[in-house]
N, C-alpha and C positions, 0 to 999 in steps of 0.2 A: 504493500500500500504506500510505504512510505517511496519506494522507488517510481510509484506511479506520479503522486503528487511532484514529484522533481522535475519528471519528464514533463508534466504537463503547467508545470513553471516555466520551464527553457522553453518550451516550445511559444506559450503566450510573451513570453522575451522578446524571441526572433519571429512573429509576428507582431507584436505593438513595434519592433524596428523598422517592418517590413515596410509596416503605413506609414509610420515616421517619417520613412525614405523617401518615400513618394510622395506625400505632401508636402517636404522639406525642396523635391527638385523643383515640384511647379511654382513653390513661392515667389509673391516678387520683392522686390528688395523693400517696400515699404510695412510687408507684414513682417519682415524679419526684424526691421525697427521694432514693429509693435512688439513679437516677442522678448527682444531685447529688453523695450523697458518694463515690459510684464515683469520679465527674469530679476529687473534691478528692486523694482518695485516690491518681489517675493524678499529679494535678498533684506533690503531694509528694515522690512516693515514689518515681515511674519517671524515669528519666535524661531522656526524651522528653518528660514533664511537667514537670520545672523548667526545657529549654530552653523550652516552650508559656509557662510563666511567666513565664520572664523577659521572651520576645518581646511577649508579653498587656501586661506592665506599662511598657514603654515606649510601647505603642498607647494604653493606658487615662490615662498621665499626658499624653499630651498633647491628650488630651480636651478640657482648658479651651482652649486656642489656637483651636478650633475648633469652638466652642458654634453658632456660627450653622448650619454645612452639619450637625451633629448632633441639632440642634433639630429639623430639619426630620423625620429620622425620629421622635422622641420624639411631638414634637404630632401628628405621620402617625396612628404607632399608638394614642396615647390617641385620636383622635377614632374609630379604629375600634371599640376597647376601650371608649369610653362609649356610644355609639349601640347596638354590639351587647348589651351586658348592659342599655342600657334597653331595648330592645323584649325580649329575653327577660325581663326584671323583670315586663313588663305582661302575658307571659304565664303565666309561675309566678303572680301577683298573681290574673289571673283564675281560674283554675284551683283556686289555694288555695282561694277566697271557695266556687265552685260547692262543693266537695271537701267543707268544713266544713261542708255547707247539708244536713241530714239525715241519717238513722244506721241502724244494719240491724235497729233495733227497733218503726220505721215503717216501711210500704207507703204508695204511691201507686198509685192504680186506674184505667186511663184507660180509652177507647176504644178497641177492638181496632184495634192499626195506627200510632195515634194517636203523635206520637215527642213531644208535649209538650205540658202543657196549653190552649193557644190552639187547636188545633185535635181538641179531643178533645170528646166531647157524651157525659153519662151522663144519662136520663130521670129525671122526680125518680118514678117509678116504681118504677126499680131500686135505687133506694137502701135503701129495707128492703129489698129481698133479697140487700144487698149488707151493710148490717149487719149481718141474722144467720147472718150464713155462719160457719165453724169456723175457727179461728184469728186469730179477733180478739178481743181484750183486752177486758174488763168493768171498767167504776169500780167506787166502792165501794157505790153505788147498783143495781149491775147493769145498768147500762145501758153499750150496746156506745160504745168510746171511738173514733169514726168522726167524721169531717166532712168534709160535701158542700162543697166550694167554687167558688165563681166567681173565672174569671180575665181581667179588662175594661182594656183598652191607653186610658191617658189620656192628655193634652197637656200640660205644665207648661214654662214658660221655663227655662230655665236660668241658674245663678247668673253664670254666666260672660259670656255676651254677650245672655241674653234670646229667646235662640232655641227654637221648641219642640221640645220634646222629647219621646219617648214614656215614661210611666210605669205600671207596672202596679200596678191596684187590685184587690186582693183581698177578695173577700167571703167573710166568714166568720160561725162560731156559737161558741157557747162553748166548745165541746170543743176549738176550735183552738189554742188558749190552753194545754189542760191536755196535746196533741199537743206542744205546741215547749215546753219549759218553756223555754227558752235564752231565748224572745221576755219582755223582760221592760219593762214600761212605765218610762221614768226622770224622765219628765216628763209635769203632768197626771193622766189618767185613759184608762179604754178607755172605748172608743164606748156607747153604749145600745142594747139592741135596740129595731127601728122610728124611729129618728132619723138622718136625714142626716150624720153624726159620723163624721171620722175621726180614726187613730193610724196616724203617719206615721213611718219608718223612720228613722232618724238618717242613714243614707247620702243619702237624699233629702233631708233636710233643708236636707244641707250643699250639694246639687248642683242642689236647685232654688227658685224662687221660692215665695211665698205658702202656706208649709208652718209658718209657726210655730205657736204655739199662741194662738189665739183667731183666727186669721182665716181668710176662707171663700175657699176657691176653687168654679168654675163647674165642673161636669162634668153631661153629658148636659141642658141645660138647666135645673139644678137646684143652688141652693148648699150646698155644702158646708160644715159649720164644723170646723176641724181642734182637737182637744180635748186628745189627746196627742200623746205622741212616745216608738220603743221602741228599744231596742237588743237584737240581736242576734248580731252578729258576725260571719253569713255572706248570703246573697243575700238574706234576706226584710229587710235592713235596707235594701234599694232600694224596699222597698213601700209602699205605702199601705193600712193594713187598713180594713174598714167590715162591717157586719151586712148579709148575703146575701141575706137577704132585700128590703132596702132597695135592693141593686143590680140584683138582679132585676129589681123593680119601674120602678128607672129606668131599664134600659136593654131592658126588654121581653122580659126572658129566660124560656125558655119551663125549662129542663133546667142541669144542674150540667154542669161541666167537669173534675174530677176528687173523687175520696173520701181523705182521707189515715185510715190506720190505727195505731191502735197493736197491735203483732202481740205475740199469749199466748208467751211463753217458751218457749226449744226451735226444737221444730220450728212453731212458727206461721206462719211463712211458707210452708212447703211444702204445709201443709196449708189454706190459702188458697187456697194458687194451684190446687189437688187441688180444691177446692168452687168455686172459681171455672168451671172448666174443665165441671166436671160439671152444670155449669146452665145449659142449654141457651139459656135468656133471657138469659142475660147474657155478648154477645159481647164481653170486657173483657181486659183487661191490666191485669198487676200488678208491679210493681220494688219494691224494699228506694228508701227515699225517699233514701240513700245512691249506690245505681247510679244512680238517676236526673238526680240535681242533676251526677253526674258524669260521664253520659253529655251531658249539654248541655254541657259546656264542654269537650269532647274537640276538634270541630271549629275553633274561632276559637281554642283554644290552639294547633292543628297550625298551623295560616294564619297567626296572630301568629310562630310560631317559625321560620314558611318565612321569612315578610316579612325579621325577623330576620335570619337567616342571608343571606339574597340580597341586603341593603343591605351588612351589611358584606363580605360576599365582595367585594363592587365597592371597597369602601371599599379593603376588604385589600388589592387589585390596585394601588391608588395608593401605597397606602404602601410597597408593594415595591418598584416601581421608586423611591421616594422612595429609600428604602436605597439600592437598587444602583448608583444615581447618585453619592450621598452616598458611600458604599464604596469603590467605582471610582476615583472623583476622589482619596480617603485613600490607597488603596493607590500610585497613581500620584503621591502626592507622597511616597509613604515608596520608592519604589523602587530607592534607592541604599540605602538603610536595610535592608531586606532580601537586598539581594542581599551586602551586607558580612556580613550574618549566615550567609547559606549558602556564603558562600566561606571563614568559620572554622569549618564545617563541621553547621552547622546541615539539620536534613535539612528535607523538604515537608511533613511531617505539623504538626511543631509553629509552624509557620506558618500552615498551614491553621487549624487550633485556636484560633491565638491572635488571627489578624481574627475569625472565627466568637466568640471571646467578647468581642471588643470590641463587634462588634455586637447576640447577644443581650444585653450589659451596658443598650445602649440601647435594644432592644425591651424590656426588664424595666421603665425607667424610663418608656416610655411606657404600658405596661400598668398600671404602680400607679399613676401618675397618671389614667389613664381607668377605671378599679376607683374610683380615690377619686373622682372626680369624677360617676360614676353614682350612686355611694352615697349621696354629702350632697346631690345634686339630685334622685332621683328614689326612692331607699327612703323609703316612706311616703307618697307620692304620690300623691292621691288623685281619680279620675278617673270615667269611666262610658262603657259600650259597650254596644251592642245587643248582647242574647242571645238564644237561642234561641225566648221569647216574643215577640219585636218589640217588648221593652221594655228600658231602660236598667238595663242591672247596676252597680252602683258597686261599687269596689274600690280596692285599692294596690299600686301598684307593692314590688315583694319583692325586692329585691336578696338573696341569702342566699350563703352562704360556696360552694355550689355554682358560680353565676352569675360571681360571681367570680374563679375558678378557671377558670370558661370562658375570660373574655375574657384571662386572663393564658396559656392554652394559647393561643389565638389570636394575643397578641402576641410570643409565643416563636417561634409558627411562624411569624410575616412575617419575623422578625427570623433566621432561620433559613436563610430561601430567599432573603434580603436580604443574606446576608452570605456563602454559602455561594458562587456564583461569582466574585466579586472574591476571596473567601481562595483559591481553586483557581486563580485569575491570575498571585496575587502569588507563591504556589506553583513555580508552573510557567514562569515569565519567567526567560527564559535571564539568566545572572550577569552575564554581559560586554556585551549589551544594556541590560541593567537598570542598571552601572554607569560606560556611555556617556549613556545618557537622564537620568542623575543630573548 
């Protein structure tokens, strides 16, 4: 009987942790306030929280005696707390860049089916029927604000160790220009129509080789001279721009691979997608260039944030038994120490409490320490990943007050389930045992 009632204590344990845990991830940072000053409030005010106190402050001052076996949690949980908020940083970072790249006042027109420009074909046929369709936007000339573009996967070294890499070159006409105002040239000049001439993306510039300005790189057997350089802000600063026609020509392209629009005000897009639909020649698709740039980086954000998540769960599992070692060992050398306190009449609760915050004290310290330590090495960090064209997206890492907050729920919860069986030991260790083993 007596072995039943133990088992059936552990078990309601590691299920009151279980819920714990999981109401403790969804929190947001302003309930944790509120529990905080619940916790201060308990401490102060109830009989049970200044024994919790007092017990806490003899565990927490002799914290220095024993830096070395506390270290060990500390550096456990930052190294979880840095790894896990850089890989989530590299996926908020990707995400941002797609997210900012287009707006719900442009369409993109692909080929029905088609999930992204590289494998999408519009005939240069369809494209006047694809200009004067109803709800697209006229200049001041009257002419529809459309352009046909090409999208051609190049090779360039990279800055980093010279390896090639994929980059995509875009072929474009003028109207693409007055399409992105964002893109705006900062060095240099833009290309000419009918000359081999590029304007190369500042992301690019900085991530790969032979992109400055005045010099040619090879593509499709044919030199390139690079003339400017633009900024952007979001994905098209990984590009290489050049006149479409010129790419055509040299890579033997028979058809365009998407149309970007700028859509009449209102309802223009509805009434797009309405004249697209109803012309029977034109089996196409049409997005807000907003959904689009954000449906491509839906996928390697979720994979980035599995990766994420599954490195440091492993991680997390180390540093927990880090704890519970490190705990253990604490408790087992205060155990005369405790059991004098519950023989002057000290109950289990506020012993419980008071390892439990000697140990979250130390998950905290290794959580801001691996908070700060992602922050100054990896916000603003600037990298590049295959996207969803087979070409390198440059981007930066984004640490932001979100991310943050992750990795510090994170290091509360190791430090939680880290500390939460040694305080139920020291708890529950008979008096007269515990002041025999003393």
């Amino acid at each position: 009987m007596k072995k039943i009632r133990k088992w059936a204590s552990n078990f309601g344990v590691l299920l009151a942790l279980a819920v714990g845990l999981a109401v403790w991830v969804m929190l947001p940072w302003w309930g944790a306030l509120a529990g905080v000053a619940l916790l201060v409030a308990w401490l102060l005010l109830a009989r049970r929280g200044r024994q919790t106190l007092a017990v806490a402050s003899v565990g927490i001052s002799s914290l220095p005696q024993r830096w070395g076996a506390s270290g060990v949690i500390i550096v456990g949980i930052a190294g979880v707390v840095g790894v896990l908020v850089a890989m989530l940083a590299m996926g908020a970072g990707f995400s941002a860049t797609l997210n900012s790249t287009g707006d719900e006042d442009t369409a993109i027109i692909l080929r029905g089916g088609a999930m992204a420009e590289t494998n999408s074909v519009i005939t240069r046929d369809q494209v006047p029927l694809i200009t004067g369709l109803d709800g697209i936007a006229t200049g001041q000339q009257g002419q529809p604000l459309a352009s046909p573009e090409l999208s051609q996967v190049v090779s360039l070294p990279t800055m980093a160790d010279g390896t090639d890499a994929n980059v995509q070159l875009r072929g474009v006409g003028a109207t693409a220009w007055e399409l992105r105002p964002q893109v705006e040239v900062v060095e240099g000049r833009r290309f000419n129509p009918g000359l081999r001439e590029l304007v190369v993306g500042n992301g690019a510039a900085q991530q790969f080789r032979g992109l400055r300005i005045g010099e040619a790189v090879r593509f499709g057997n044919q030199e390139w001279t690079v003339v400017g350089r633009f900024a952007s802000g979001d994905s098209h600063d990984s590009e290489l721009w050049a006149d479409a026609e010129v790419v055509a020509t040299t890579y033997d392209r028979q058809a365009y691979q998407s149309v970007t629009a700028r859509l009449e005000p209102g309802d223009g897009f509805d009434r797009l997608k309405a004249a697209l639909a109803a012309d029977p020649r034109l089996k196409l698709d049409v997005l807000t260039t907003a959904d689009y740039f954000r449906r491509q980086s839906e996928g390697l954000s979720r994979l980035i944030s599995l990766l994420g998540t599954v490195i440091g769960s492993i991680m997390a599992v180390g540093a927990v038994f880090g704890a519970l070692n490190t705990m253990y060992a604490a408790v087992a050398g205060r155990a005369r120490e405790v059991a004098t306190l519950r023989a002057l009449g000290f109950r289990g609760l506020p012993v419980v409490v008071a390892v439990m915050l000697e140990t979250m004290l130390l998950a905290l310290l290794g959580g801001l320490l691996g908070a700060a330590l992602a922050w100054l090495v990896f916000n603003g960090y600037t990298v590049s990943t295959l996207g969803s064209n087979f070409s390198q997206v440059v981007f930066q890492f984004r640490v932001g007050p979100e991310l943050l907050w992750t990795g510090l729920k994170w290091a509360l919860g190791i430090g939680l389930i880290g500390g939460l069986f040694p305080a139920l030991r020291a708890a529950r260790l008979p008096v007269t045992d515990a002041l025999r083993a003393g």
